[in-house]
C-alpha positions in Angstrom: 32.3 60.8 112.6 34.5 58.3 110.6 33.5 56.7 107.5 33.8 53.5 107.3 35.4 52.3 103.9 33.9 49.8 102.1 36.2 47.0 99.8 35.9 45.6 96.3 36.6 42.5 96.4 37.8 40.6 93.2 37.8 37.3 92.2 41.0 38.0 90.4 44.6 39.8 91.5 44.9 42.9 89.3 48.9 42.4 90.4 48.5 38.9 88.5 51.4 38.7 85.4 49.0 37.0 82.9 46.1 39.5 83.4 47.3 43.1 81.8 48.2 40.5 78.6 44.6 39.2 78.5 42.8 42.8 78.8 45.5 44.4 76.0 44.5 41.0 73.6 40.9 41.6 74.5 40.8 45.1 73.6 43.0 44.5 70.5 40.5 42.1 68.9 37.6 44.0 69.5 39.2 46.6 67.4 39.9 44.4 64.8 36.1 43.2 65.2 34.9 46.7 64.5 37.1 47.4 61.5 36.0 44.6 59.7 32.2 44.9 60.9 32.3 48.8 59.8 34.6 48.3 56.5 32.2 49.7 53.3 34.4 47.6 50.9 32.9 44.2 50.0 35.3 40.9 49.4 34.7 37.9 47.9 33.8 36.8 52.1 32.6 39.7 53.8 30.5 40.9 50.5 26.6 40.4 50.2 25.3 39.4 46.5 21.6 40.8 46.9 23.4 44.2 48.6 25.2 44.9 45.4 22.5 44.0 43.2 20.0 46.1 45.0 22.6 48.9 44.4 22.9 48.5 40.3 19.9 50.2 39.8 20.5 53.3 41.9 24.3 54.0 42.2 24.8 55.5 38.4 21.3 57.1 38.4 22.3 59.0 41.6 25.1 60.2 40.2 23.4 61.7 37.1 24.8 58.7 34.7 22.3 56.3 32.6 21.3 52.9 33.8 24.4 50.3 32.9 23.3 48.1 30.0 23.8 44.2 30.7 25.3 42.1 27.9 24.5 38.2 27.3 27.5 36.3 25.6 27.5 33.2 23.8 31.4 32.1 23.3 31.3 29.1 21.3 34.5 26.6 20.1 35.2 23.2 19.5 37.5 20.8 20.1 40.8 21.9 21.5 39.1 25.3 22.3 39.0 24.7 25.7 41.6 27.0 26.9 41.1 29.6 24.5 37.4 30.0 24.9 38.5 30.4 29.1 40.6 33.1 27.3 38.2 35.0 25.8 36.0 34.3 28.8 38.3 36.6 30.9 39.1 39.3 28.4 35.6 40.1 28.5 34.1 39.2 31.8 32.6 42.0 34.1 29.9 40.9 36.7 26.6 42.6 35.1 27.3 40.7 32.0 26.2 36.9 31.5 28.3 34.5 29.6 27.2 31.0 28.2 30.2 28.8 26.9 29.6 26.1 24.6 32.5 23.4 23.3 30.3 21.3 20.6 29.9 17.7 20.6 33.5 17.5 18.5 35.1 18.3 21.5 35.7 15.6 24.0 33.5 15.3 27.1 36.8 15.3 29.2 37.4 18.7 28.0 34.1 19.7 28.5 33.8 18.7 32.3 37.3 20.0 32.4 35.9 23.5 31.3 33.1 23.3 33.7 35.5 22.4 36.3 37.5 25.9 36.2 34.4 27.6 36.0 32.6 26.1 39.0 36.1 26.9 41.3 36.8 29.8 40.0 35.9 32.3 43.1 34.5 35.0 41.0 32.8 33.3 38.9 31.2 31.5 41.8 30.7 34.4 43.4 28.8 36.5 40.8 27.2 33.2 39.5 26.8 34.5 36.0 29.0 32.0 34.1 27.6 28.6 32.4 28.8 26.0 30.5 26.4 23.7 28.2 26.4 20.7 29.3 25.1 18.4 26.4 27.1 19.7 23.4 25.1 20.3 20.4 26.6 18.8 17.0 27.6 22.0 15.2 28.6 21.7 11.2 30.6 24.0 9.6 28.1 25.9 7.2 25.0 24.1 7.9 22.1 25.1 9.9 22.9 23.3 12.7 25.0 26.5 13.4 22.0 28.8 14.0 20.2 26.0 15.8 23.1 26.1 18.1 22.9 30.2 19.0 19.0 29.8 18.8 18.9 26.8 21.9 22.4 29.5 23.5 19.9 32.4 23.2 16.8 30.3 25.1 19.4 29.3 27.6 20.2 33.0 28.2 16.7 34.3 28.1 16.3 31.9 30.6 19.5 32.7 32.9 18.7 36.5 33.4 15.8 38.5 32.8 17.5 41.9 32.8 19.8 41.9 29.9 19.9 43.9 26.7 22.1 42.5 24.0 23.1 39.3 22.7 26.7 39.1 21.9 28.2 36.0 19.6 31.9 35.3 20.1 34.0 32.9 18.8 37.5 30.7 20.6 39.0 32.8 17.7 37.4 36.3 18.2 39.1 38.7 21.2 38.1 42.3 22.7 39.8 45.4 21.7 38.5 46.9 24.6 37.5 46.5 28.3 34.0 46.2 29.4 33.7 48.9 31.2 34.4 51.2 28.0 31.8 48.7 26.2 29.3 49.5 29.2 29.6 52.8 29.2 29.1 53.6 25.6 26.3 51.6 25.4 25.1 53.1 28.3 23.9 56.4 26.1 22.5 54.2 23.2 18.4 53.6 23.0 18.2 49.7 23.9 16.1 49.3 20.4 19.1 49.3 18.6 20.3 46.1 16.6 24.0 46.1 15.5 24.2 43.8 12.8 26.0 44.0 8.9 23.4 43.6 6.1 22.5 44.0 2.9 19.9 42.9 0.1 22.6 43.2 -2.8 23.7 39.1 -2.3 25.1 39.2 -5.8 26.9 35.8 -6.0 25.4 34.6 -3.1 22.1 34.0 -4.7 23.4 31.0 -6.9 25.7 29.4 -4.6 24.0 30.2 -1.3 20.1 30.8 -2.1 19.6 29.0 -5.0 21.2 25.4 -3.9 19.6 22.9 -1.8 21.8 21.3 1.3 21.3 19.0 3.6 23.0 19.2 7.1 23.3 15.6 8.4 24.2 17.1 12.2 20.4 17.3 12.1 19.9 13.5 12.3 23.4 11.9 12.7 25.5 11.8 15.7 29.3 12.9 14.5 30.2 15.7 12.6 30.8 15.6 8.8 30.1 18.2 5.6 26.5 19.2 4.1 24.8 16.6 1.1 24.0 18.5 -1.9 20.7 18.5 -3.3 21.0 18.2 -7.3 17.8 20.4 -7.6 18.1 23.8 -7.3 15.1 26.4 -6.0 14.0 30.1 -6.9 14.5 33.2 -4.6 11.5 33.4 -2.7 9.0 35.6 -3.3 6.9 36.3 -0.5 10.0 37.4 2.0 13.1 39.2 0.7 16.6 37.7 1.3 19.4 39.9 3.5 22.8 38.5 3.9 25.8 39.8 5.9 28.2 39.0 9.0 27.6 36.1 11.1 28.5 38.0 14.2 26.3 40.4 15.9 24.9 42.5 19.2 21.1 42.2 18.7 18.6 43.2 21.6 16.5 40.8 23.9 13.2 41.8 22.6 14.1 40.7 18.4 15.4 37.8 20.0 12.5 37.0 22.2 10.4 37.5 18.8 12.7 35.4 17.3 12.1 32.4 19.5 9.0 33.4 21.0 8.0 34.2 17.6 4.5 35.9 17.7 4.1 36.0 14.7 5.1 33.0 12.3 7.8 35.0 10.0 10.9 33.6 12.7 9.3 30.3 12.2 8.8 30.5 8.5 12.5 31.8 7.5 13.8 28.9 10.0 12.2 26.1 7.9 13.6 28.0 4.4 17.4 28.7 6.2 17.3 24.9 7.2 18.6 24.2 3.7 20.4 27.1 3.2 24.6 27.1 3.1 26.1 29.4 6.1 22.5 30.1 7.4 24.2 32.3 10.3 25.0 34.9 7.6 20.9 35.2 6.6 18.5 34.2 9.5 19.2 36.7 12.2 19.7 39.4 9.2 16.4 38.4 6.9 14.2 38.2 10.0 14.5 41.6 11.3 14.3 43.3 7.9 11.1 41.9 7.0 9.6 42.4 10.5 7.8 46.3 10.4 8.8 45.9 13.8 12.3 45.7 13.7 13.5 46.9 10.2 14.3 50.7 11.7 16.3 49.3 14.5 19.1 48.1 12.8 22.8 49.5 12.5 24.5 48.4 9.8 28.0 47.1 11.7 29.1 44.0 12.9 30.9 45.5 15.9 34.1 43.2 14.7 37.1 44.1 13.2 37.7 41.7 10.4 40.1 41.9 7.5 39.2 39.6 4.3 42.0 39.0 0.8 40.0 40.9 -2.2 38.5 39.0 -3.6 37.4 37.7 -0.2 38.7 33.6 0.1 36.5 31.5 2.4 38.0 32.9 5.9 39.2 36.2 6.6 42.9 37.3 6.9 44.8 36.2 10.4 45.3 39.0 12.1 48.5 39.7 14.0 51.4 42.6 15.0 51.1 44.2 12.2 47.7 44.7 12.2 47.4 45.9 15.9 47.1 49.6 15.0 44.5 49.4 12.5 42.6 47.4 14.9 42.8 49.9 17.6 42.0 52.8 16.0 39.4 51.3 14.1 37.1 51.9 17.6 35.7 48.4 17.0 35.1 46.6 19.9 35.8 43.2 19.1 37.9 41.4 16.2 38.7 38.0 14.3 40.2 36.0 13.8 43.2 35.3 15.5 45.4 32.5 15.6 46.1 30.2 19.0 47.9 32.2 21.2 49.2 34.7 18.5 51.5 37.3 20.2 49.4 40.4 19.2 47.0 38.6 21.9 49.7 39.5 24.6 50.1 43.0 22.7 46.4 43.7 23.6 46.1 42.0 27.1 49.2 44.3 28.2 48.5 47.7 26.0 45.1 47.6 25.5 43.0 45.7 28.7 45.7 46.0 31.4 45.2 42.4 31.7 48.0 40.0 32.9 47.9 36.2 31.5 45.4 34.3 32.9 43.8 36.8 34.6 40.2 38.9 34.8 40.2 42.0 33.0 40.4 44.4 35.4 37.8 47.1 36.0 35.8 49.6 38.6 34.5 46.4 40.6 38.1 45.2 40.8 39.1 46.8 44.5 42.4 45.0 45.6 45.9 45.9 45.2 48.6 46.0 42.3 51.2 45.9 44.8 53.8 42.9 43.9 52.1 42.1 41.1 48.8 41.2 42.8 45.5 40.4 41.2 42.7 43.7 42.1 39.9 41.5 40.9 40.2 39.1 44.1 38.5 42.4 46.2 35.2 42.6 44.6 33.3 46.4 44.7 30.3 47.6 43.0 29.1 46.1 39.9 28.0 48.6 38.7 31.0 51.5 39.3 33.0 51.6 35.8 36.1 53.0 34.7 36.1 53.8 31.0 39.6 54.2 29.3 40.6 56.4 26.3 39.5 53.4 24.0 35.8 54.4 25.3 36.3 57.6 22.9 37.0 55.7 19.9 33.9 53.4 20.0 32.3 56.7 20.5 33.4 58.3 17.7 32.5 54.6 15.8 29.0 54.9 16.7 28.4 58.5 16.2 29.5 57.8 12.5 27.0 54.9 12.4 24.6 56.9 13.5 25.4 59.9 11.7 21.6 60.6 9.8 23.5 59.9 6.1 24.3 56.9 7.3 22.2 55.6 9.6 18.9 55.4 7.7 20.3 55.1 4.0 22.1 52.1 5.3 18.7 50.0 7.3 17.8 47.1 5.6 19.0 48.0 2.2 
């Protein structure tokens, strides 16, 4: 018995020239298709924001390491800052962190927008959405208390910005890191977040007659362009029922004293405001006077600025610019940050090539950074993991920095003092 054969029939001639093409291009974009569909590395367009911040609080913890900490950063200039402060902005940017930039009301409102500008294009910082720029400038005078109304309103803004950070961190247009972030994360990774670094002391010597004792007025409270502080010819007594700390006007102080501080509940923040409003250089005694008469926050403090400053002896009204001859003391001083340095001084290339591995105008690079060196490319336009971190030798020098602060000789003999 004979089968009978059955016959496929096509639409289409398999002997057709322009079909084998079409199944070779089919099959060769369906493996692209997969590649990029199964690719674990994220990019600033195949990446997903809530993904990575979903993974912050597991991926260190899994591997044994503390939680990251999360830094807040006010970086504050005037006018003709505008470059510099982008600067500083990228020496010390890392995605966990947030960053508030402020140009005050002497700088023009063209360079303002045109500092918003970069920061609203820039990819990453689009992408991470953890940069800001103030918008309407606050009137900032040199010495008067305008200064800490300006870091008080930076603070709110932050506060208000993200709820999950653990120290404040002032920087100036003229301040720069002598480190990366990721060596700044990861010490502070180890350290109890209760912990106020801040330089202080009760022994104001000549301070109390020409800081305490006279009366100022700042007219950047109620005028509209910037000019000096009005002395009072009356002069006032020490105060007697709070006792008066002095020190550094830079600091890393936690969320919670600066919640109390502009929460305030109790009145003491309120009550040293009103006194520091007609003080001279009030950044260099608010902050420090609060949290030493506050039971709740005197233990907490370290006695360091975290800066690496340099001052003529006696000290003149600034410190000493620093430059090449001062990079090595710098470094090994395990300091994370110093000032000040002048505009575009070439020890600023010295520690964006030797120190950060950064190239000029570029992110710091660091564990999120993902792409590729090769030709001179930028690795931070492939964006990975917040929160994977790749400390560098200079890691081991803050280390030893803090463990010397911390050192019991030191650390209690030293608190509010």
């Amino acid at each position: 018995m004979k089968t009978k054969k059955t016959h496929l029939h096509l639409p289409f001639n398999l002997n057709q020239k322009w079909l084998l093409p079409l199944i070779g291009c089919s099959v060769f974009t369906l493996f692209l298709l997969l590649i990029v569909t199964l690719s674990p590395s994220n990019t600033s367009q195949t990446s997903d924001l809530p993904t990575w911040q979903q993974k912050l609080t597991d991926s260190n913890q899994s591997l044994g390491f503390p939680k990251l900490p999360r830094f807040a950063y006010l970086i504050s200039g005037t006018k003709d800052d505008g470059q510099q402060l982008l600067r500083v902005l990228k020496a010390v940017y890392h995605p966990l962190n947030y960053y508030l930039l402020h140009l005050d009301l002497e700088a023009s409102s063209i360079e303002r927008f045109e500092l918003a500008k970069f920061v609203k294009l820039d990819p990453v910082f689009r992408y991470f959405d953890n940069v800001r720029v103030i918008g309407k400038a606050n009137l900032v005078t040199y010495k008067g208390p305008t200064m800490i109304a300006s870091t008080l309103h930076a603070i709110s803004i932050l506060l208000k910005m993200g709820k999950e950070w653990d120290w404040f961190i002032n920087l100036s247009a003229s301040d720069y890191p002598l480190m990366s972030q990721d060596d700044l994360l990861h010490v502070f990774s180890y350290l109890p977040r209760d912990l106020n670094f801040l330089e202080h002391t009760s022994n104001i010597g000549w301070k109390e007659y020409q800081r305490a004792k006279p009366i100022i007025i700042d007219p950047g409270l109620y005028h509209s362009k910037k000019s000096g502080v009005f002395w009072a010819k009356e002069k006032r007594s020490v105060p007697a029922s709070f006792k008066l700390f002095a020190g550094s006007a830079w600091v890393v102080l936690t969320r919670s004293f600066l919640e109390f501080c502009v929460w305030g509940w109790d009145n003491l923040p309120r009550t040293l405001l009103m006194y520091y409003t007609n003080f001279l250089s009030s950044p260099e005694g608010y902050f420090h006077s609060v949290i030493c008469n506050s039971k709740d926050y005197q233990n907490t403090t370290v006695n360091h600025d975290m800066h690496y400053i340099l001052w003529d002896n006696p000290p003149k009204q600034h410190p000493i610019s620093l430059t090449l001859q001062h990079f090595g003391a710098m470094v090994e001083s395990g300091t994370p940050f110093a000032r000040k340095f002048a505009r575009d001084d070439p020890v600023l290339e010295k520690i964006d090539r030797e120190i950060l591995m950064r190239s000029s105008g570029r992110i710091t690079p660091g564990g999120w950074c993902l792409g590729s060196s090769y030709l001179g490319g930028d690795t931070c336009t492939v964006y990975g993991n917040p929160a994977i971190i790749k400390p560098s030798v200079n890691s081991k020098r803050l280390e030893r920095l803090i463990v010397k602060l911390l050192d019991p000789e030191n650390f209690r003999s030293k608190q509010c003092k």
